[in-house]
C-alpha positions in Angstrom: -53.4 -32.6 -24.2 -49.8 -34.2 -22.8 -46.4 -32.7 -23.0 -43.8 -34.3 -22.2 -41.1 -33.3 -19.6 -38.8 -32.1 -22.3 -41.7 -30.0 -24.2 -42.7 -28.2 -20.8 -39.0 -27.1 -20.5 -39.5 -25.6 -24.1 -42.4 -24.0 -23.3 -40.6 -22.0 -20.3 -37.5 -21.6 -22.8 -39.9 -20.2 -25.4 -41.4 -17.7 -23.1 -38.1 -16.2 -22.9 -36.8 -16.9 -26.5 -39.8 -16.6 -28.6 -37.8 -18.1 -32.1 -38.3 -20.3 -34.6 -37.3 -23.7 -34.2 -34.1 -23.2 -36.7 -32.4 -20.9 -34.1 -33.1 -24.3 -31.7 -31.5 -26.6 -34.0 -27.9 -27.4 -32.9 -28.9 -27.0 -29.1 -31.6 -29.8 -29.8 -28.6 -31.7 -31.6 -27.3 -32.1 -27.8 -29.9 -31.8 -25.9 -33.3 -32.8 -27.0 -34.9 -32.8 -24.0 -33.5 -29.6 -22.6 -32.1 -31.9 -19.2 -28.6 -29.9 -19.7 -29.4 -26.4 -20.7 -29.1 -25.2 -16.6 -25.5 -26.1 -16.8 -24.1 -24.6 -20.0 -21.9 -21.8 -19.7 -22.9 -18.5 -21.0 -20.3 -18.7 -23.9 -21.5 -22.2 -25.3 -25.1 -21.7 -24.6 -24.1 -18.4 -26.8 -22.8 -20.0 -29.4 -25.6 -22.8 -29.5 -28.2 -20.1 -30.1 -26.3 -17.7 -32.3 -26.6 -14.7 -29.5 -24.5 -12.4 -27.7 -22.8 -13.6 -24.0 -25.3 -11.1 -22.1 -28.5 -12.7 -23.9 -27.3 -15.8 -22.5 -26.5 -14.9 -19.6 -29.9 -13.9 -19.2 -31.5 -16.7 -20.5 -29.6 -18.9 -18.3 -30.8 -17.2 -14.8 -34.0 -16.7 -15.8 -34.4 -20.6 -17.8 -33.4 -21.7 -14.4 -36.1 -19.0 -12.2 -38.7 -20.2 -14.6 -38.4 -24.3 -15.5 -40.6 -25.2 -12.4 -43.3 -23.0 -13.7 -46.6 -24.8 -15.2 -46.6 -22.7 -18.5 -49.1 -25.5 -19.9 -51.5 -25.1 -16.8 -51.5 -21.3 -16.9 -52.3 -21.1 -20.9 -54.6 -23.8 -20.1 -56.2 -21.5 -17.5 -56.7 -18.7 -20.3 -58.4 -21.7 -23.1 -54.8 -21.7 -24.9 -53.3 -25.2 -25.9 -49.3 -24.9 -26.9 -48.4 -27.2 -29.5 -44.6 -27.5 -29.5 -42.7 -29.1 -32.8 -42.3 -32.5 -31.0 -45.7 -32.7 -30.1 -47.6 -35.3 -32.6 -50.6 -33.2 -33.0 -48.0 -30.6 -34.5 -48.8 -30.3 -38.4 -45.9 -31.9 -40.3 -46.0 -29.6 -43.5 -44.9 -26.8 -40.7 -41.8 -28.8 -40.5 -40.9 -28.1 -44.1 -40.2 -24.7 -43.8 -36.9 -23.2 -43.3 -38.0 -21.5 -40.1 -40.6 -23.8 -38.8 -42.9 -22.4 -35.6 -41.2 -23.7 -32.8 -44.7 -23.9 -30.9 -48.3 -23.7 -32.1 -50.2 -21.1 -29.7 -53.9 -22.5 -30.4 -57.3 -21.5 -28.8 -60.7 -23.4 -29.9 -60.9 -26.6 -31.6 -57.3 -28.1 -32.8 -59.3 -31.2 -34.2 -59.5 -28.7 -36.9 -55.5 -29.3 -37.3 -55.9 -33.3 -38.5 -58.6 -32.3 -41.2 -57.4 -33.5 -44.7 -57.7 -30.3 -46.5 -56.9 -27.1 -46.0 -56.9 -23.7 -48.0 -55.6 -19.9 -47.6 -58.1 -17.3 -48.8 -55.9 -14.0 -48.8 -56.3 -10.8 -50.5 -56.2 -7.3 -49.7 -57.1 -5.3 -46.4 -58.9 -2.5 -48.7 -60.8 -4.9 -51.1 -63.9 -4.1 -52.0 -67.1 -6.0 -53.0 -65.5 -8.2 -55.9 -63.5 -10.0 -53.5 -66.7 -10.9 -51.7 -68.8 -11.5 -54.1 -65.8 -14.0 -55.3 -65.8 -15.8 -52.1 -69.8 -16.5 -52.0 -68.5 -18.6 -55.2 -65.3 -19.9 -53.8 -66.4 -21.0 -50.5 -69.3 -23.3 -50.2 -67.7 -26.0 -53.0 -64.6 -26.2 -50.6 -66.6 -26.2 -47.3 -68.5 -28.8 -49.1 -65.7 -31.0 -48.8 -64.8 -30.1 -45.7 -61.7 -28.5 -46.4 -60.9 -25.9 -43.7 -60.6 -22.2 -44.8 -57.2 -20.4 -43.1 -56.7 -16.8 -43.5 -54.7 -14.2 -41.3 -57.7 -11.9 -39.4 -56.9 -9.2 -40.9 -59.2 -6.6 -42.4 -61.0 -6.9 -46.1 -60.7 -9.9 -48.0 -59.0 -12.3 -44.5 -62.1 -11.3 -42.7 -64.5 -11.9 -45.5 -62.6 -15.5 -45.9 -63.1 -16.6 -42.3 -66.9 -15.3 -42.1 -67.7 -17.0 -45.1 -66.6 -20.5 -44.2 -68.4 -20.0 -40.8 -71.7 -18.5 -42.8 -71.5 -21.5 -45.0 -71.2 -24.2 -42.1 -67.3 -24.6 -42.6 -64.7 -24.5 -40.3 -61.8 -22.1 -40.4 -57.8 -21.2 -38.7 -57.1 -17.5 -38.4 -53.3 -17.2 -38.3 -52.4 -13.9 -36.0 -49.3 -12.3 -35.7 -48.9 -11.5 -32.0 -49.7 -13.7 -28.8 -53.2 -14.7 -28.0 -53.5 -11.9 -24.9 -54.0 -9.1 -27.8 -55.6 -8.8 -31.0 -55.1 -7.0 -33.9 -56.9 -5.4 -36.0 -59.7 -4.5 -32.8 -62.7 -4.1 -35.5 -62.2 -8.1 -35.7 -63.1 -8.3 -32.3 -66.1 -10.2 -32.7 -65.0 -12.3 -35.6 -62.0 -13.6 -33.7 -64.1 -14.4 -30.6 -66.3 -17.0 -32.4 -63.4 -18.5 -34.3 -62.3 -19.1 -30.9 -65.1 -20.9 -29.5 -66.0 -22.8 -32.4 -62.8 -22.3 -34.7 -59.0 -22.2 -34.4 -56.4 -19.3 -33.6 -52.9 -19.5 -33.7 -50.2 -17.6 -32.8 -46.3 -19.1 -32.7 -46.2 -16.3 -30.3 -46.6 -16.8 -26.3 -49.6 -14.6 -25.4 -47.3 -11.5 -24.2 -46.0 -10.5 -27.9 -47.8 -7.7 -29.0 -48.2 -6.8 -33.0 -45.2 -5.7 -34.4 -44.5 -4.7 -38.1 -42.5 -7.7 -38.6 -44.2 -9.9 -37.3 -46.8 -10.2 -40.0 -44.4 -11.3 -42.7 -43.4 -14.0 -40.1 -47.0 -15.2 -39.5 -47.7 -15.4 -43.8 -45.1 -18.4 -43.8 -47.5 -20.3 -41.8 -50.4 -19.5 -43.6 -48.6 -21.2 -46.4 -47.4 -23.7 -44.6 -50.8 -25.0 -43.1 -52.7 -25.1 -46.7 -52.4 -27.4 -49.6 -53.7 -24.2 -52.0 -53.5 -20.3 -51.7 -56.0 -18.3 -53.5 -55.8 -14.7 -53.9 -58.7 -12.6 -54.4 -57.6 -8.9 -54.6 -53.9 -7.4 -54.5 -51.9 -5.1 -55.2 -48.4 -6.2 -56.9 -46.7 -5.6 -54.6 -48.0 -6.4 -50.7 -47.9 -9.0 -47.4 -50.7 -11.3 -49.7 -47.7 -11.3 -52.2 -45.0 -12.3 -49.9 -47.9 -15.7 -48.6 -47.6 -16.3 -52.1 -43.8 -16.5 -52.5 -44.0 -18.9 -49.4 -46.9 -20.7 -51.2 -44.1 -21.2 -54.2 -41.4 -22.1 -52.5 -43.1 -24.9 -51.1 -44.8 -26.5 -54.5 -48.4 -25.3 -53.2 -51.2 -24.9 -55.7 -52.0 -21.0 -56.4 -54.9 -20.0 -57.7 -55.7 -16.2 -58.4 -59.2 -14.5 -59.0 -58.9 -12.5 -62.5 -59.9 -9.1 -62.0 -60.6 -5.4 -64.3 -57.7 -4.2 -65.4 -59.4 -0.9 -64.2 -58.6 -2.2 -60.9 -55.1 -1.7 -58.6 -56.4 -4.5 -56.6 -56.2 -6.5 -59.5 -52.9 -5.9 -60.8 -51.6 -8.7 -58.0 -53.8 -12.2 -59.0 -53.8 -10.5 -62.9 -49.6 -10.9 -62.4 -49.9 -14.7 -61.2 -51.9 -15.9 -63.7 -49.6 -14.2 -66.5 -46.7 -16.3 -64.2 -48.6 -19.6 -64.2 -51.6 -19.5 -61.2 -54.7 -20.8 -62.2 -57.4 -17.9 -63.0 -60.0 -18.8 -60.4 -64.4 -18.8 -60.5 -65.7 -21.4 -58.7 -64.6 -23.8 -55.4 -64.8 -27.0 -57.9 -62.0 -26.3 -59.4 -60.2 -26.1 -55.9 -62.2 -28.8 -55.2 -60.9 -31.5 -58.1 -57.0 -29.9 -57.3 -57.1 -31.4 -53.9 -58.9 -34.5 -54.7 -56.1 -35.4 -57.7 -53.0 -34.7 -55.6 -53.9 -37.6 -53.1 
C-alpha cells in the first residue's frame, strides 16, 4: 500500500500525538500536507492543536528528529499496514463521527475493509451459554451473505462473536484498544493470532500504546462506526456494550437486541432496547433482509 509524502509525515506526527483526527482539524485547514509544521512557532502550533506551549515545544523538536523516519517501512516490517484518514482505502463511515480515527493500525487482510456489509456482535465479558447458543443462530445467515462480523476481542460474548464467524467460514475485524505490540485480554492470545493471519485487527493506536481504562470507550466508537447493525447479546444496563450502543444511535445504525429471562442481570441490557425500540433478535435472516433493504 502507498502513502503519500504528506500521510508519512502524519504517521511520524501521530507517533508522537496519538489523537483523533478532530484535534487535527484547523492545522490540516493550513497545512494539509504537513510541509509547514517544522516552522510554526511553539505558540501557534499551540493553539492549532489546543495544547499547552511545552507540549508543543516538544512536539516541534521531536516532529523534526523524527519526519525522515520510515514509520510505514518499520510497521511494515512487524505485518502492520497504517491507514491514515486521507488514505482511500480508509472507511468513509469512520469519517462521520465526531472524533474520527485519525489512522487505521491494521494487521491481516484489509480487503476485509471494502466488503459491503458489516456487523458488531457485542455483549458481555461474563456471558454465559445463551449468548452462544444465540450466536450459532445469529452467525451463519450473516456469514452467508458475506457480511463481516466485528467485535472488540474481548472476553465472553466479543470472543464468542469473532470464533463464530471464523467456525462458520466468515471473515471477521477485532477492534482493540491499545497498539498492535500488546494485547489485551492475554487468554485471547490465540484467537487474536488467527484473526491476524486470516482476519483483520485494528488499533487507531501506534503499536507502543498500552491498554488503558479509557481507551476502551474510545475503541467502542469505531466498532460503531465500521458496522451498518449492532446486535447485542448479553448486558447489563449499564456497561462499555451500552456506551457501542449509544454510538450505534447517534449515527442512525440498525440495533438489534437478543431477548433474554428476566431471571437474568445479563439481560436487563438488550430487554431495555427493545422496550426503547431495537428489534428483539432470533435468527441472522432478519439481519440479513435489514441490510439488503437499506441499499
Amino acid at each position: 500500500m502507498k502513502l503519500t509524502d504528506g500521510e508519512k509525515r502524519l504517521l511520524a506526527l501521530h507517533y508522537l500525538f496519538p489523537v483523533p483526527k478532530n484535534r487535527l482539524n484547523a492545522l490540516y485547514e493550513i497545512d494539509p500536507n504537513l510541509e509547514k509544521l517544522h516552522t510554526y512557532s511553539a505558540e501557534r502550533l499551540a493553539f492549532l492543536l489546543r495544547i499547552k506551549i511545552e507540549k508543543a515545544v516538544y512536539l516541534k523538536e521531536n516532529f523534526l528528529k523524527n519526519v525522515s523516519t520510515p514509520y510505514d517501512l518499520l510497521y511494515k516490517q512487524h505485518g502492520i499496514t497504517p491507514i491514515p484518514f486521507t488514505h482511500s482505502l480508509y472507511p468513509k463511515t469512520l469519517l462521520e463521527l465526531i472524533d474520527p480515527p485519525t489512522i487505521l493500525y491494521t494487521k491481516g487482510d484489509i480487503s476485509i475493509l471494502a466488503e459491503r456489509f458489516k456487523v458488531a456482535i457485542i455483549g458481555s465479558r461474563k456471558a454465559t451459554v445463551y449468548s452462544k447458543n444465540a450466536i450459532s443462530l445469529i452467525v451463519p445467515p450473516l456469514v452467508a451473505n458475506r457480511t463481516v462480523i466485528v467485535s472488540g476481542l474481548a472476553k465472553g460474548a466479543d470472543a464468542m462473536a469473532h470464533k463464530a464467524a471464523i467456525f462458520y467460514g466468515g471473515k471477521t475485524i477485532a477492534v482493540l484498544g491499545h497498539g498492535l505490540f500488546h494485547l489485551y485480554p492475554y487468554e485471547n492470545k490465540e484467537l487474536a493470532n488467527e484473526i491476524s493471519k486470516n482476519h483483520l485487527l485494528i488499533s487507531e493506536y501506534p503499536s507502543y500504546v498500552k491498554p488503558e481504562k479509557w481507551t476502551f470507550p474510545m475503541r467502542n466508537r469505531i466498532i460503531s462506526g465500521l458496522s451498518d447493525a449492532v446486535i447485542v447479546t448479553e448486558s447489563a444496563s449499564k456497561s462499555g456494550t451500552m456506551s457501542t450502543v449509544e454510538h450505534a444511535l447517534d449515527h442512525g445504525k440498525h440495533i438489534f437486541a437478543v431477548p433474554g429471562s428476566v431471571m437474568s442481570s445479563l439481560s436487563e441490557g438488550p430487554n431495555m432496547l427493545i422496550d426503547e425500540g431495537a428489534r428483539p433478535l432470533w435468527n441472522g435472516f432478519q439481519v440479513v433482509s435489514s441490510l439488503l433493504n437499506q441499499t
